[in-house]
Structure formats: structure tokens, C-alpha cells
C-alpha positions as a Python dict, from the first residue, in 0.01 Angstrom:
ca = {
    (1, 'X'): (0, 0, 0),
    (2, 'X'): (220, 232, -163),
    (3, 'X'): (126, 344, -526),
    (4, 'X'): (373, 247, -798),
    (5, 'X'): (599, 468, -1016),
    (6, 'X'): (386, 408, -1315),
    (7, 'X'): (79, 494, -1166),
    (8, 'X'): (232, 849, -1041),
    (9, 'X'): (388, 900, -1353),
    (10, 'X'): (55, 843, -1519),
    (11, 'X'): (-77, 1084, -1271),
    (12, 'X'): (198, 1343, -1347),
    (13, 'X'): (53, 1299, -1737),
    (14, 'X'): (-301, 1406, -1621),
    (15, 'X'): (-136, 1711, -1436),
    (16, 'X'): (-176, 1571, -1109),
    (17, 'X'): (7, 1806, -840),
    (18, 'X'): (-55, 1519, -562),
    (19, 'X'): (139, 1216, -768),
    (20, 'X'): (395, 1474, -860),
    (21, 'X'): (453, 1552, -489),
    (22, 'X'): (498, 1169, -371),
    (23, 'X'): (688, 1117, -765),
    (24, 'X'): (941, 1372, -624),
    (25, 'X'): (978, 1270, -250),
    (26, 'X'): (1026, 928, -345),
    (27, 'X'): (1311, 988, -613),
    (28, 'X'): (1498, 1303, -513),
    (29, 'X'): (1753, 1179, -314),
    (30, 'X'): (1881, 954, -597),
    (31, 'X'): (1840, 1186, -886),
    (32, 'X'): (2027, 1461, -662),
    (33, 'X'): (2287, 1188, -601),
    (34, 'X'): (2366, 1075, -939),
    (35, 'X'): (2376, 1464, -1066),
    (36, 'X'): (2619, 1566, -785),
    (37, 'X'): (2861, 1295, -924),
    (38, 'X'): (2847, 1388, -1277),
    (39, 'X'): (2878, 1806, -1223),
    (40, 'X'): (3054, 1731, -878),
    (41, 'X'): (2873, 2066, -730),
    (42, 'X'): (2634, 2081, -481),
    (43, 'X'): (2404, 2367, -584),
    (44, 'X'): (2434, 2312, -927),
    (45, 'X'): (2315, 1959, -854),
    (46, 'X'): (2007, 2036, -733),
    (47, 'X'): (1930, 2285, -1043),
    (48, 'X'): (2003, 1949, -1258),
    (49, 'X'): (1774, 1754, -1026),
    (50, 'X'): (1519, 2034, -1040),
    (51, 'X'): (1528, 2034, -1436),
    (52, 'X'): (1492, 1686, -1407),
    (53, 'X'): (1205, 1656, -1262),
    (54, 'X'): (1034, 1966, -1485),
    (55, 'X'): (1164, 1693, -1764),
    (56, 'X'): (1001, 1427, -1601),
    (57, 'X'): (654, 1597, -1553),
    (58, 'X'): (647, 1753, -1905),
    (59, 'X'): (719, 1410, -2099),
    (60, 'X'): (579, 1186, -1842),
    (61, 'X'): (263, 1088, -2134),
    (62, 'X'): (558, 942, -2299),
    (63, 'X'): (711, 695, -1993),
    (64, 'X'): (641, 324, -2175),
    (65, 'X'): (676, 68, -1876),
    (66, 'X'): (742, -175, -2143),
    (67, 'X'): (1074, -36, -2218),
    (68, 'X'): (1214, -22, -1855),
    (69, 'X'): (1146, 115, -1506),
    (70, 'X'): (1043, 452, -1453),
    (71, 'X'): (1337, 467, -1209),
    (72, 'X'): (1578, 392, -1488),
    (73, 'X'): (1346, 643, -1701),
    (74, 'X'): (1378, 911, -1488),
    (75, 'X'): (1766, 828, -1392),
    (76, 'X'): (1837, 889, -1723),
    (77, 'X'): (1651, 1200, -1756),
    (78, 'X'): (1896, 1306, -1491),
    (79, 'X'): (2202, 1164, -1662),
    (80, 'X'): (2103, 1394, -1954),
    (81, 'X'): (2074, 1666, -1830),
    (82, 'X'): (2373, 1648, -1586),
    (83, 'X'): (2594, 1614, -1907),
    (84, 'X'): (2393, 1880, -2057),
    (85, 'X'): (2550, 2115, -1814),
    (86, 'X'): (2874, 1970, -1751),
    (87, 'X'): (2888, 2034, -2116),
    (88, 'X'): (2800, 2405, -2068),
    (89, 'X'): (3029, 2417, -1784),
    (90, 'X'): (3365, 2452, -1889),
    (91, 'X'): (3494, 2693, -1642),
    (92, 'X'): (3482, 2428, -1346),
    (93, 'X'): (3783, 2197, -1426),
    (94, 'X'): (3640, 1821, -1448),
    (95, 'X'): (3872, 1572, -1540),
    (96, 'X'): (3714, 1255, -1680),
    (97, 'X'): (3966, 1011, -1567),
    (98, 'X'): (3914, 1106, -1221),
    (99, 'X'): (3572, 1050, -1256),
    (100, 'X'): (3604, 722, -1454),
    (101, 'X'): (3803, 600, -1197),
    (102, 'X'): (3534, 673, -955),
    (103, 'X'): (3258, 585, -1156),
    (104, 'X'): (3405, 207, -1182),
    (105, 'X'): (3505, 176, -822),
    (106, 'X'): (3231, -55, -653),
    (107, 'X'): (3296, 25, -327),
    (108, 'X'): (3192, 427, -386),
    (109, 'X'): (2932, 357, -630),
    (110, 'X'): (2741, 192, -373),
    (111, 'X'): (2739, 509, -127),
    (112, 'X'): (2644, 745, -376),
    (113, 'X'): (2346, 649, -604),
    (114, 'X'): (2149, 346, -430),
    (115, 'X'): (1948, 276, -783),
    (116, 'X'): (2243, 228, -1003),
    (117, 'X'): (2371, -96, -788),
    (118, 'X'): (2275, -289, -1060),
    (119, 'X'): (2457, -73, -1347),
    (120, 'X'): (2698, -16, -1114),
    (121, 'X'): (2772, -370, -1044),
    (122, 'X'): (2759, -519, -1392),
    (123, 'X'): (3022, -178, -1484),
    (124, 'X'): (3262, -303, -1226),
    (125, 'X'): (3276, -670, -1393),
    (126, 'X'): (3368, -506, -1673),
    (127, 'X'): (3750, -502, -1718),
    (128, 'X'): (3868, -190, -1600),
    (129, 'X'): (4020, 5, -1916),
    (130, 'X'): (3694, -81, -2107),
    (131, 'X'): (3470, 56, -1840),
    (132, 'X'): (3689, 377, -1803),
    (133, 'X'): (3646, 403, -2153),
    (134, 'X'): (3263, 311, -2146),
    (135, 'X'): (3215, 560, -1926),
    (136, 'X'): (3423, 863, -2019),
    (137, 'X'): (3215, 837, -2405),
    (138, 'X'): (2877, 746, -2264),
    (139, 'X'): (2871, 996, -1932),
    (140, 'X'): (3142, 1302, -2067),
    (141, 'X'): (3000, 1211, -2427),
    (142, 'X'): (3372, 1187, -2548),
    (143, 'X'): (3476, 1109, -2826),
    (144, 'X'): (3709, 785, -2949),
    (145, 'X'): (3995, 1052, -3003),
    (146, 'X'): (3921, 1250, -2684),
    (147, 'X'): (3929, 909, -2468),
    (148, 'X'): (4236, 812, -2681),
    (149, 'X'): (4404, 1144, -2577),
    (150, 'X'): (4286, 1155, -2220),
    (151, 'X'): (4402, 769, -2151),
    (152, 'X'): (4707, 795, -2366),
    (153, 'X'): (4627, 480, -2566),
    (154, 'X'): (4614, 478, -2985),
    (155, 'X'): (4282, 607, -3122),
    (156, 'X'): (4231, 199, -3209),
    (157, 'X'): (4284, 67, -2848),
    (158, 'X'): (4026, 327, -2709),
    (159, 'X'): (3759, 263, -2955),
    (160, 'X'): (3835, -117, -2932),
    (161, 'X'): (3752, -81, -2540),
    (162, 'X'): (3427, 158, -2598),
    (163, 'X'): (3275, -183, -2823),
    (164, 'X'): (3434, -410, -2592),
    (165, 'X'): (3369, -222, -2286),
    (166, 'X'): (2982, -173, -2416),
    (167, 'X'): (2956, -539, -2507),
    (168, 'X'): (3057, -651, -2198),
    (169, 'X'): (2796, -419, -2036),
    (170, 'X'): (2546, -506, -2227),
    (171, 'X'): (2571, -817, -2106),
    (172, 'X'): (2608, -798, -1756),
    (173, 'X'): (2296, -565, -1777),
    (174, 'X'): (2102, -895, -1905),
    (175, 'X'): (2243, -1160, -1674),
    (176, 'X'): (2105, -899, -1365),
    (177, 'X'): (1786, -884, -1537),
    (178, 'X'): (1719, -1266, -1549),
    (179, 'X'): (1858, -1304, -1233),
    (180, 'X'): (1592, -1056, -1083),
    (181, 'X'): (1298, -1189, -994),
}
């Protein structure tokens, strides 16, 4: 029987090299994944994934499993510090539309980071202006001027789609959840 996420990362809290190990064999493919589409580089990538899991190891006393899975924990540990360098970054051109665009496309999402299906799911039944927007403030960290300016729409209309875009999210997010068993 295969140990459970919480049980490694309470492992990884006692400094346990072992639950580390099968922590990191068991995730890396997905936190590589999802930091190769936010910095779009493949050896930068794995520096985020590596940070992540440092992350992961140092704070794991502080995973709750009350508050979510330690997939979503730790997929989040990646987002952050995939924006932290994309942030840092500014000599490799990113443009967030592009990425939007490809961020909100089912059919890609899929392929490219197997735990997000269900974020990535509920984003695409999101109308597609609001998740562009969603996703250029919440993933580039954007903000309601910069996603104005980069979509061309009034300042109003993109902060309009952020809430809207967020609301409907939000949503979707909890109609997965109940559907899960």
C-alpha cells in the first residue's frame, strides 16, 4: 500500500531523508511541468522545481490537510516561486497574453500539468476574457491597469473580468469538489 502525501510530508517535518525521496519521485514530474509553463525554460524549470521542493521540506511542519491536498499545497509552492522568477526575469521576453491564451485552452492544459485537470477544467468554463484576465493577475501578478493595457480593454472592463472571472472560478472550484467523491 502506498503511503499518503500527508504521511511523507509529516515525515519530511521530522527530517526524514527516506519520505523526502518517495515525496519527490512521486511529485516531480508535475511540479517540473507546471514551472516550465509559467518561466517557459527548461533549465530554469527545474531550478524552480528544485526550490520548490527545498520550500516544501523546510515548511512542511506547516502543511494543514484540513485546508487542502498536499498536492495542491505543494503545486502552489511551485506556482510561487515560478512567478518569483519570472518576476526576476525580465530579460527573457514573456508575453502574458500568449500565455493566457494557453493557460485557458483545455485541450493543452491537459498535456502539460496532469494535477491541475481540475483547475484547469473549472478555468476553461469560465468565459474566456475573464479567465485571460484571471489568469494574467493571479499567475503574472498583474495588475488591473497592466491587464487593461495588455488586453486593450478600459481599466473598468479588466477589473470587472478579474471579480467576475474569480467568481466564476470560485465556483467551478466547488461544484468539482462536491462532485468528487
Amino acid at each position: 500500500m502506498a503511503v499518503s502525501d500527508e504521511a511523507l510530508l509529516a515525515g519530511m517535518a521530522a527530517d526524514d531523508p527516506d519520505a523526502a525521496a518517495v515525496f519527490v519521485r512521486r511529485h516531480q514530474a508535475k511540479v517540473y511541468g507546471l514551472a516550465l509553463l509559467v518561466v517557459g525554460i527548461p533549465a530554469v524549470a527545474e531550478e524552480v522545481a528544485q526550490e520548490t521542493f527545498v520550500r516544501a521540506w523546510r515548511h512542511a511542519d506547516g502543511f494543514d490537510p484540513r485546508r487542502g491536498r498536499a498536492t495542491t499545497w505543494l503545486l502552489a509552492i511551485a506556482r510561487h516561486a515560478a512567478i518569483d522568477v519570472v518576476r526576476v526575469r525580465r530579460d527573457v521576453p514573456v508575453d502574458p497574453v500568449v500565455m493566457a491564451e494557453t493557460l485557458v485552452a483545455p485541450d493543452r492544459l491537459a498535456d502539460r500539468v496532469a494535477t491541475g485537470a481540475t483547475v484547469d477544467a473549472a478555468l476553461a468554463r469560465v468565459p474566456h476574457e475573464q479567465a485571460t484576465a484571471v489568469v494574467l493577475a493571479s499567475v503574472f501578478g498583474l495588475t488591473g491597469a497592466e491587464v487593461a493595457e495588455r488586453t486593450g480593454v478600459p481599466l473598468g472592463t479588466a477589473k470587472t473580468r478579474i471579480r467576475l472571472g474569480l467568481r466564476h472560478l470560485r465556483d467551478e472550484l466547488a461544484t468539482a469538489r462536491e462532485a468528487t467523491p
